[in-house]
C-alpha positions in Angstrom: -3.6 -23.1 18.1 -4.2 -20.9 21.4 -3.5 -17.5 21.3 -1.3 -16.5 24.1 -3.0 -14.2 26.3 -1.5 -10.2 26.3 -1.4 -9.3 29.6 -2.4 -5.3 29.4 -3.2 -5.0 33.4 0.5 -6.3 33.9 2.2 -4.3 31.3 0.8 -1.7 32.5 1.9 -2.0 36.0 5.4 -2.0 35.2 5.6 1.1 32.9 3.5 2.4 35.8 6.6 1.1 38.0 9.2 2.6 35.4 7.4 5.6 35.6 7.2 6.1 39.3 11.5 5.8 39.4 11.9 8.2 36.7 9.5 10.6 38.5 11.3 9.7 41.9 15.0 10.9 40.0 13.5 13.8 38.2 11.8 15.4 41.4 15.3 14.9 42.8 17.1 16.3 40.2 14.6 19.5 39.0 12.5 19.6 42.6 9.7 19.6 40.5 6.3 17.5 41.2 4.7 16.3 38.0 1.0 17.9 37.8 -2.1 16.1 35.9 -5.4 17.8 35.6 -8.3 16.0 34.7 -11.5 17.9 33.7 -14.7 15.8 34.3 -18.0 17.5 32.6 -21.3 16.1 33.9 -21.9 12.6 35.5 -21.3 9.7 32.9 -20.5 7.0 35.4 -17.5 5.5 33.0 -15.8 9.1 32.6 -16.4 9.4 36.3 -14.4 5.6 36.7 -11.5 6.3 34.1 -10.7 9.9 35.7 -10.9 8.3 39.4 -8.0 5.2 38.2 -5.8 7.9 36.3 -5.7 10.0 39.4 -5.0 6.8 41.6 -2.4 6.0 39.2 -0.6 9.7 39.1 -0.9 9.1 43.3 1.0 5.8 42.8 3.7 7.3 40.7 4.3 10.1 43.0 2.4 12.5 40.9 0.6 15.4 41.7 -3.1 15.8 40.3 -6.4 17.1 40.4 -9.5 16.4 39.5 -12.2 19.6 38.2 -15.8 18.0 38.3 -17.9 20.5 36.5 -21.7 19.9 36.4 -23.6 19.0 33.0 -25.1 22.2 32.3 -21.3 23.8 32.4 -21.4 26.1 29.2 -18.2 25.8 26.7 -17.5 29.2 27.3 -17.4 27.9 31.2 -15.4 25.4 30.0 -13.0 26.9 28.0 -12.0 29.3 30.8 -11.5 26.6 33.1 -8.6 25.3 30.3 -7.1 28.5 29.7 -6.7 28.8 33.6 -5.1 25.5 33.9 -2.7 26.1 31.1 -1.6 29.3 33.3 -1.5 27.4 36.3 2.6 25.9 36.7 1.3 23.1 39.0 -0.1 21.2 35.7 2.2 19.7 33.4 -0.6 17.9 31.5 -4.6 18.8 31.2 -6.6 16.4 30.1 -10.2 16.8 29.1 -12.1 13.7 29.2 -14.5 12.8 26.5 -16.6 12.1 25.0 -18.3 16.0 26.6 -21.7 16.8 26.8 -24.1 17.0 23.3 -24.2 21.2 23.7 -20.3 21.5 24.1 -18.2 21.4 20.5 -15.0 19.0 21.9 -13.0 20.5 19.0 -12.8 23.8 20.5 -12.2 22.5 23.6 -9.4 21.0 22.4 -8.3 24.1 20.6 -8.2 25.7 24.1 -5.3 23.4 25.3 -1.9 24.6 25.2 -0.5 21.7 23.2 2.9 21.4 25.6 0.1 20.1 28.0 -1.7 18.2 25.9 -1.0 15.0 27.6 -3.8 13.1 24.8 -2.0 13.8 21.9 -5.1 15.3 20.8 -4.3 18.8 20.1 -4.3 19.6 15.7 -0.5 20.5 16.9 0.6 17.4 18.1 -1.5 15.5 15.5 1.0 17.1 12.9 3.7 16.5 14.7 3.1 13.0 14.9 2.7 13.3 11.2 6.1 14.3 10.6 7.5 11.7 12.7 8.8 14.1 15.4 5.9 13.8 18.0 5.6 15.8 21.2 3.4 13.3 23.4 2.1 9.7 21.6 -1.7 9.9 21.9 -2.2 7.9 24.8 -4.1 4.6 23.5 -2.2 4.1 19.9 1.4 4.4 22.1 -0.1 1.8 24.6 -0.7 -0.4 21.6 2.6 0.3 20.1 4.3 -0.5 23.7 2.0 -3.9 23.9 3.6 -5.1 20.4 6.8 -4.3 20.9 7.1 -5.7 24.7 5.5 -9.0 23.6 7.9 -9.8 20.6 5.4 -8.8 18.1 7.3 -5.9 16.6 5.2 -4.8 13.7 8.2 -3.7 11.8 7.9 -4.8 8.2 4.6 -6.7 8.8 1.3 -5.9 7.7 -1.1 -4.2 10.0 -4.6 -4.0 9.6 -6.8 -1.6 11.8 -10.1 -1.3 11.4 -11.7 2.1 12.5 -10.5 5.4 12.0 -11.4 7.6 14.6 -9.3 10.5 16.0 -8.4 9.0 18.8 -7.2 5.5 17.7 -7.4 4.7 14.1 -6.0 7.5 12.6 -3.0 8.2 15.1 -2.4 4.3 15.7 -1.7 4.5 11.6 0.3 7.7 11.4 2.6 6.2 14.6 2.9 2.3 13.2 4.0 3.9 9.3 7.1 5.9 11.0 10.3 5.1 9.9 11.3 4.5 13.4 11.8 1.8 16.1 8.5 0.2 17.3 7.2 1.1 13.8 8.1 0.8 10.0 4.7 -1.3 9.7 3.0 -1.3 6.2 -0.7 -0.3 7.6 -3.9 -0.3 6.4 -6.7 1.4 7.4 -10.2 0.3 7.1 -13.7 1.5 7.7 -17.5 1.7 7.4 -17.1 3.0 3.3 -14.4 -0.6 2.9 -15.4 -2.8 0.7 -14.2 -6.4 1.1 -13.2 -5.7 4.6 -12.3 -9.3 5.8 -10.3 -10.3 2.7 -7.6 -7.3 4.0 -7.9 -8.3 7.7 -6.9 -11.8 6.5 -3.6 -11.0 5.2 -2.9 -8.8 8.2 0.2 -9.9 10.4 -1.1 -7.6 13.1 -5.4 -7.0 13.3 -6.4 -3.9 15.5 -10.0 -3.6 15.9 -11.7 0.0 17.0 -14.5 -0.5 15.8 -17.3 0.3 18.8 -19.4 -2.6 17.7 -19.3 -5.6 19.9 -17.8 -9.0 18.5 -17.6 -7.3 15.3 -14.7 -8.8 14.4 -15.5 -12.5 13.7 -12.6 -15.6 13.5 -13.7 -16.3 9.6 -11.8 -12.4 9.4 -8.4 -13.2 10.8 -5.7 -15.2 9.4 -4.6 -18.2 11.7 -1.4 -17.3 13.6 -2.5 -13.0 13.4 -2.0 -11.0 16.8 -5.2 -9.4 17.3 -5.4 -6.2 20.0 -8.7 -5.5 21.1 -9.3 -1.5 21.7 -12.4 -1.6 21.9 -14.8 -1.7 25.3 -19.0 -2.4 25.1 -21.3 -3.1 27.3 -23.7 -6.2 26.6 -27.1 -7.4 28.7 -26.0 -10.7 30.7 -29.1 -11.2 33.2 -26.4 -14.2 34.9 -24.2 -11.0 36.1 -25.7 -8.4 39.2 -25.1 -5.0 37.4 -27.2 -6.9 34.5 -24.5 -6.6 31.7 -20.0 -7.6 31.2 -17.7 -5.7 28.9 -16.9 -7.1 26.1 -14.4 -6.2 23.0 -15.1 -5.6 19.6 -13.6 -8.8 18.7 -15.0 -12.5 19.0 -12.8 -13.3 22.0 -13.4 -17.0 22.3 -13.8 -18.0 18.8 -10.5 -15.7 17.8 -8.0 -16.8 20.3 -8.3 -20.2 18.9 -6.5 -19.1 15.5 -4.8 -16.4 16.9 -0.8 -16.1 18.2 -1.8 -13.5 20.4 -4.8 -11.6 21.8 -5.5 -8.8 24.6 -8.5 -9.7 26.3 -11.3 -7.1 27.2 -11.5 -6.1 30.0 -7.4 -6.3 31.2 -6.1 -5.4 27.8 -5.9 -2.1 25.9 -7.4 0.3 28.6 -4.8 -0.2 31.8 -2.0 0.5 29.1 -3.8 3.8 28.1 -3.5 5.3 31.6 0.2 4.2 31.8 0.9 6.1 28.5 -0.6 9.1 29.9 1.7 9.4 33.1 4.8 8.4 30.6 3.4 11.8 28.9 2.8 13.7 31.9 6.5 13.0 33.2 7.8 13.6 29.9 5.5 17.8 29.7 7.4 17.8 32.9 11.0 17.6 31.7 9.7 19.9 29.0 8.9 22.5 31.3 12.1 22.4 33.3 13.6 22.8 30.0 15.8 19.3 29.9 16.1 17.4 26.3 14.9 14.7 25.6 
């Protein structure tokens, strides 16, 4: 068997295209301009890259945005203000901090400081509870990008098993709390694994559905995946290949090569998980917009 390949850089491109109409029809109907801003905190090169394509992409969808580069020494108390003037300021429907921030700033109480009706991340204690409930305000931008590539491919994980393996904030935890709804898209039965699991690849073996964010590269071997699973790759690392210029490639936190010879399905690394993450963000952006002008959704 060879997985079949889940084209994340295409997906993306045509939510980004769905996006761009709906934006087009709302700016007609509200005359309102969708605002993003994106708060950059010091000089880590891949922040710096991932800011610069979400601003291209809120330029391609006829969104407004703006970037706030703030040096590395910025204080929080700097920083906080900076939030607190954008959540004042109508021109932004969504703020988004990027992270990870810099060791001397707490990101909880930066997150804290962001109205959550702008919190275009999901990652606002708010919007983590409504997602809880099953009545979510914005889907945090990389579990709904996952949910979307399932769902798009034929891979609904409704009544199948899904297995993901890390539990951070940003993916794990919100990934599990979206997949477990009672809703469309959803209605998995989910499992959540993590550094204290024991027997880790006999539960990734009866998964239907493996998601790996894990932030260890190739952690995620072929002996751990049952043949015919759809694996999604979330995760992003960079290893030392002296063949390449820069001196390193990006790889996933799954055995690629090994894995898509059992798998159905795989995303690849990079061209998976991360272009559908920026696509999910303008879908949120679009939708703070409609909030503000008051329609219902």
């Amino acid at each position: 068997m060879t997985a079949t390949i889940i084209d994340g850089k295409q997906m993306a491109e045509d939510i980004r295209g769905e996006v761009a109409e709906q934006t087009h029809t709302f700016k007609e109907r509200c005359g309102v301009t969708p605002g993003l801003a994106a708060v950059l905190v010091g000089g880590d090169p891949a922040s710096a890259v991932y800011v610069r394509n979400k601003r291209r992409a809120c330029d391609e969808a006829d969104m407004f945005s703006e970037t706030f580069e703030l040096p590395e020494e910025t204080s929080q108390d700097e920083l906080i203000r900076l939030v607190r003037k954008l959540n004042a300021d109508p021109r932004f429907h969504g703020i988004l901090v990027q992270l990870p921030l810099p060791a001397h700033i707490e990101e909880r109480k930066i997150i804290l400081a962001i109205d959550p009706d702008k919190d275009v991340d999901g990652m606002h204690p708010i919007n983590g509870g409504r997602l809880m409930e099953g009545n979510p305000l914005f889907l945090p931008a990389t579990p709904a990008g996952v949910q979307q590539m399932l769902v798009r491919t034929g891979n609904d994980p409704g009544g199948k098993h899904v297995v993901i393996v890390g539990r951070s904030n940003i993916v794990g935890k919100p990934l599990a709390a979206l997949l477990v709804q009672k809703a469309p898209g959803a209605n998995a039965t989910v499992t959540v694994c993590h550094t204290g699991t024991r027997g880790l690849s006999v539960l990734t073996r009866q998964a239907d559905i493996v998601v790996a964010a894990i932030g260890r590269p190739r952690a995620l071997t072929a002996d751990m995946v049952a043949d015919g699973a759809v694996v999604i790759d979330v995760g992003i690392n960079r290893v030392d290949d002296a063949t390449r210029k820069s001196g390193y490639r990006l790889v996933g936190d799954v055995d690629y090569d090994a894995i898509a010879e059992k798998a159905s399905a795989i995303t690849p690394v990079p061209g998976g998980v991360g272009p559908m993450t920026i696509a999910m963000l303008l879908t949120n952006t679009l939708r703070a917009a409609r909030l503000a002008a008051g329609e219902s959704l």
